[in-house]
N, C-alpha and C positions, 0 to 999 in steps of 0.2 A: 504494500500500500504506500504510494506519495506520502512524503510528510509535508506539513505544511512551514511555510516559512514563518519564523515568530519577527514579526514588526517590532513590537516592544518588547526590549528588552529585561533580565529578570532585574529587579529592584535590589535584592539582596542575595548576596553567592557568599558560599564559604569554601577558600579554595585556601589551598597549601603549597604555596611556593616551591615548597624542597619535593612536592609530590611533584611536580610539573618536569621538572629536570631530568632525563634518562640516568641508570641508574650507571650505566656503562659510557656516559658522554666525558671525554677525555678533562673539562674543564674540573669536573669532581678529584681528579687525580692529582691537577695542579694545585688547587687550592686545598687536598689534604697536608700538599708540602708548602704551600705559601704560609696556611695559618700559626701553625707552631714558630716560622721565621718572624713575623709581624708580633706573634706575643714574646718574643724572647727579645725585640728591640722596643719592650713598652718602656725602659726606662730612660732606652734615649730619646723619645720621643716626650717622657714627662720632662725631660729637662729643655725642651726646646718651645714649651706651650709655658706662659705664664699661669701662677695658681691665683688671678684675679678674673672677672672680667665673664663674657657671654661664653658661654661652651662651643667649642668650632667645631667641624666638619672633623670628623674622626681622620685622623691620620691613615690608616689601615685603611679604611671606604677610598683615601683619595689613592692609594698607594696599591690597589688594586684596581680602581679603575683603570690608572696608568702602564699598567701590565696588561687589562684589558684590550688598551691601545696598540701596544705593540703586538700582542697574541692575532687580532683579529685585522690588523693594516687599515686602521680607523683615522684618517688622513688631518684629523683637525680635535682640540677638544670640543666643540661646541655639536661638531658631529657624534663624539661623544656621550653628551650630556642629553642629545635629540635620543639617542638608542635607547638611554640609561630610561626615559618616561615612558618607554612599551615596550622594551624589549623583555623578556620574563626570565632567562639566560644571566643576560647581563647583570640585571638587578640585584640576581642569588648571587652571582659571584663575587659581587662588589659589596655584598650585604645590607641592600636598601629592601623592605619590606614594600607591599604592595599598594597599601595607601599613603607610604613614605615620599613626599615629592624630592628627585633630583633636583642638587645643588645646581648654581649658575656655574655657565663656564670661567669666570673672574674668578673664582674660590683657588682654582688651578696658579690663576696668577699670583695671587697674594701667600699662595704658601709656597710655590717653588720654591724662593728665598730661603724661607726656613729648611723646605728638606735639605736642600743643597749647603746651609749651613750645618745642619749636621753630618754629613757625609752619609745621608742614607742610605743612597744608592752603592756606596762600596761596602755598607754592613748587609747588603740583602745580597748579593754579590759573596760572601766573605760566608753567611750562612748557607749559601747554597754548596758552597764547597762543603761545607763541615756536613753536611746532608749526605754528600758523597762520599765522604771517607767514611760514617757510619756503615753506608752501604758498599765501602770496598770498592769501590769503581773509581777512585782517584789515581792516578798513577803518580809515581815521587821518582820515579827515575828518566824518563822521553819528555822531554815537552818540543813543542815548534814555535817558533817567532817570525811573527810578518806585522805589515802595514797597508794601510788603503787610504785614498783618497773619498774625504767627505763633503760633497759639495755645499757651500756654505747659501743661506738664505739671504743674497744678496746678488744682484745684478753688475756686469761687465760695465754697464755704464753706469754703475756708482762709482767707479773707479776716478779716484782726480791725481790732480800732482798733493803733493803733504802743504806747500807752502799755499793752497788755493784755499779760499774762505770757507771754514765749513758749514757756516751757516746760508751762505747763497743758494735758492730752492732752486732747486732739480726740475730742468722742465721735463712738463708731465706728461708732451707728448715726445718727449725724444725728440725734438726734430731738428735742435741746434746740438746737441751729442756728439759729433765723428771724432773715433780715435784711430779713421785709418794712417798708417805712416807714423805712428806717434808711436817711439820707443817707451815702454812702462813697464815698469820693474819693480822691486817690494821696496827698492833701496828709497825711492824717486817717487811713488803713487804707491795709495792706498785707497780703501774702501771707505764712503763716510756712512755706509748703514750699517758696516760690520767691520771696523776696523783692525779688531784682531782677527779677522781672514786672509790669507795669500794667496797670489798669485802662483798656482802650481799646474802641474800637470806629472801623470804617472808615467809617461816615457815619451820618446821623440818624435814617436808618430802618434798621440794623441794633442788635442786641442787642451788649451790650458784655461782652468778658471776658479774662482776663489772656492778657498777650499781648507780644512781641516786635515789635518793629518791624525788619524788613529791606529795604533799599534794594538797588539792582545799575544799574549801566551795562551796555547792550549798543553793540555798532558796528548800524549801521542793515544793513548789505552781507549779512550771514549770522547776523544774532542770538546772537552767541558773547558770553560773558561777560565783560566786560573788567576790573570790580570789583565787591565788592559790601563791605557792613555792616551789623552790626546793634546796636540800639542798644533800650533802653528808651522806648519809647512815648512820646511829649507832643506836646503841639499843632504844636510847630513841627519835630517828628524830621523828619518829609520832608524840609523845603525845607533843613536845615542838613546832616543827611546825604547830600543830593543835593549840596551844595556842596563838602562834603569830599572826596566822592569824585572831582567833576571834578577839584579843585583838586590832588589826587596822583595826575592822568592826566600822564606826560611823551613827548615825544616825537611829539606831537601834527601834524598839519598846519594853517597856519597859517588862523585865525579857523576852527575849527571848529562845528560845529552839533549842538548839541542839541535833542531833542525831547523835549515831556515834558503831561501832561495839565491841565487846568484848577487842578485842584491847586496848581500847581507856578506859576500867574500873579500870582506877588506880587511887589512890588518887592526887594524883597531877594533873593529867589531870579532875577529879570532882573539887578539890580543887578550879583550878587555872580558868576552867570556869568560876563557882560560884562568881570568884573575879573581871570575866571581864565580869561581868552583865548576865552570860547566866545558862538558866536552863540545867542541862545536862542530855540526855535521851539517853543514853548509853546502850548497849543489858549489862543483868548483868549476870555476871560467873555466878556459882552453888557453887561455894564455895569463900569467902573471896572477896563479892563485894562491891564494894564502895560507889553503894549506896542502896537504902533499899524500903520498901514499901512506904514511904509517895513520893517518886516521880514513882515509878511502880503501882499503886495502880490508877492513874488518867486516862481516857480513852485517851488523848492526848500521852502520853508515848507509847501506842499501833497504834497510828497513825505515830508518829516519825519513831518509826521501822520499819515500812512500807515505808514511806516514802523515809529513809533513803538510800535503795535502787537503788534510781534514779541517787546517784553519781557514782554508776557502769558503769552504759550506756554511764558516760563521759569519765571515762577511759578505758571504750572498746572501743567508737570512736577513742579517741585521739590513741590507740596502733593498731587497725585497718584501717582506715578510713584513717586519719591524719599522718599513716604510722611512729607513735613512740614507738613501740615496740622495736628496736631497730634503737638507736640516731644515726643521722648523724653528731652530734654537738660535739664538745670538751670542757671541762671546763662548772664550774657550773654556772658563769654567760652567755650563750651559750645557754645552754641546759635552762635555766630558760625562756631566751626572747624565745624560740621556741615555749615552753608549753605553755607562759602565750598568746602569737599570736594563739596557737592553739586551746584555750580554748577562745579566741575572735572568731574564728569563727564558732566553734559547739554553742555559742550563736548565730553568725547568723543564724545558719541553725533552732535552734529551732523558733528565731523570724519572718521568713520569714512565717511558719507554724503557727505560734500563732496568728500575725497580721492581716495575710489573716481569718484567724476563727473570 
């Protein structure tokens, strides 16, 4: 028998959130390892909220929506905040009840500040490892090191000379603009919408444009994030950044092994390893490599290169996935908490997959 279609709607429902949710839907798996991370940093969090004053927006609700964002490639907060008022998914995972209304999207703005004053984003990051070594899945002896280019949210013709006024408005349609024939360089020209951005490019046959430099260590074992940074573009960001990072790995197993691409085969960057405990297993040029047969010669060096690889798949998530191919962030402290929050949660998504195996 046809059923009939109900015009008016029922007046009163009694419905259950956590009923509506499949019981097997991956987000449940995330948020069983997100929630214990979020309660084990309530104290950094009570020291970053004043004990006077109107109660805000739970730190934890914004700190998952933001995970939300990267999980689902959700291009804007405010697209966000649109999902957050019917979508039924979102809401449970973010922990807003169903007559609960979503926050504005300003709320975003007024506490980045704060989380980024706290370094939250390297303690959810920091926790997510410790998740992994419970579960054995952290390796302490293989890690890889690379860099990628993040293009910065600012336009080529924002670009002036340093000594030009920075307050002169920008015409808005482009049409007094030409910088053809005009030599510009980081020394001579910067950006006036995003000043800590540079002028770079990843190699000789690509086009060049403002851009962040981001580094990360993975463990060779399961590709988990183990650091990462980001830093303003120049010729030698890689190999110093790659340096730093090992050099604040502790805990290490002894003479560890790094891997890392042709790039990365210059003396200072073998040099400066070797000095911070790590073996270096570097692809080697064909001419004037830095290092030689007693560390290519070992069947391990032929693993690392292989291995090595895996740091790819972070930075294709993070510029697909995670929607940072090009930033929505300004300034390098910014753009750093985004990467190091979004490299916390391609470790969830790998651990959600590894715990359940």
């Amino acid at each position: 028998m046809r059923g009939d279609e109900r015009v008016q709607g029922t007046m009163f429902a009694t419905v259950v959130l956590e009923d509506r949710i499949p019981a097997d839907h991956p987000l449940r798996a995330i948020r069983r390892l997100v929630d214990p991370i979020l309660h084990e940093l309530s104290p950094q969090f009570e020291a970053l909220y004043s004990q006077t004053g109107r109660p805000s927006i739970p730190p934890e609700q914004l700190l998952r929506a933001l995970l939300l964002q990267l999980l689902y490639t959700i291009r804007s907060e405010r697209q966000l905040i649109e999902q957050l008022e019917y979508n039924l998914l979102y809401r449970w995972f973010v922990g807003l009840d169903l007559e609960e209304a979503a926050w504005h999207a300003t709320t975003f703005t007024k506490n980045r500040q704060r989380l980024l004053d706290g370094d939250i984003a390297a303690h959810v990051l920091a926790r997510t490892l410790a998740t992994a070594e419970r579960g054995r899945l952290l390796s302490r002896e293989h890690f890889s090191v690379d860099g990628t280019l993040l293009e910065a949210w600012a336009s080529q013709k924002s670009v002036r000379p340093k000594g030009d006024d920075p307050d002169r408005p920008v015409d808005p349609g482009n049409t007094g603009v030409s910088f053809h024939g005009e030599r510009r360089t980081n020394a001579t020209h910067q950006s006036v919408t995003d000043p800590e951005a540079r002028i770079a490019r990843k190699s000789a046959n690509t086009a060049s444009l403002l851009a962040y430099q981001a580094s990360a260590v993975v463990d060779n074992r399961h590709g988990l994030v183990v650091s990462t940074v980001v830093r303003s573009p120049h010729g030698r960001a890689e190999v110093e950044d790659a340096l730093c990072l090992l050099q604040g790995l502790t805990g290490m197993a002894p003479q560890p092994t790094v891997g890392a691409d042709k790039g990365y085969d210059t003396k200072d960057f073998v040099t400066g390893a070797r000095a911070a405990g790590f073996t270096p297993h570097v692809a080697a040029k064909s001419r004037g490599s830095a290092i030689d047969g007693r560390t290519t010669r070992h069947a391990g060096y032929a693993i690392s290169q292989r291995a090595r690889k895996k740091i790819e798949e972070v930075f294709g998530w993070l510029k697909t996935v995670a929607g940072l191919r090009k930033l929505r962030h300004r300034g390098t402290a910014r753009v750093d908490w985004i990467v190091t929050l979004a490299c916390a949660a391609y470790n969830l998504v790998r651990l959600r997959g590894l715990l359940a195996a």
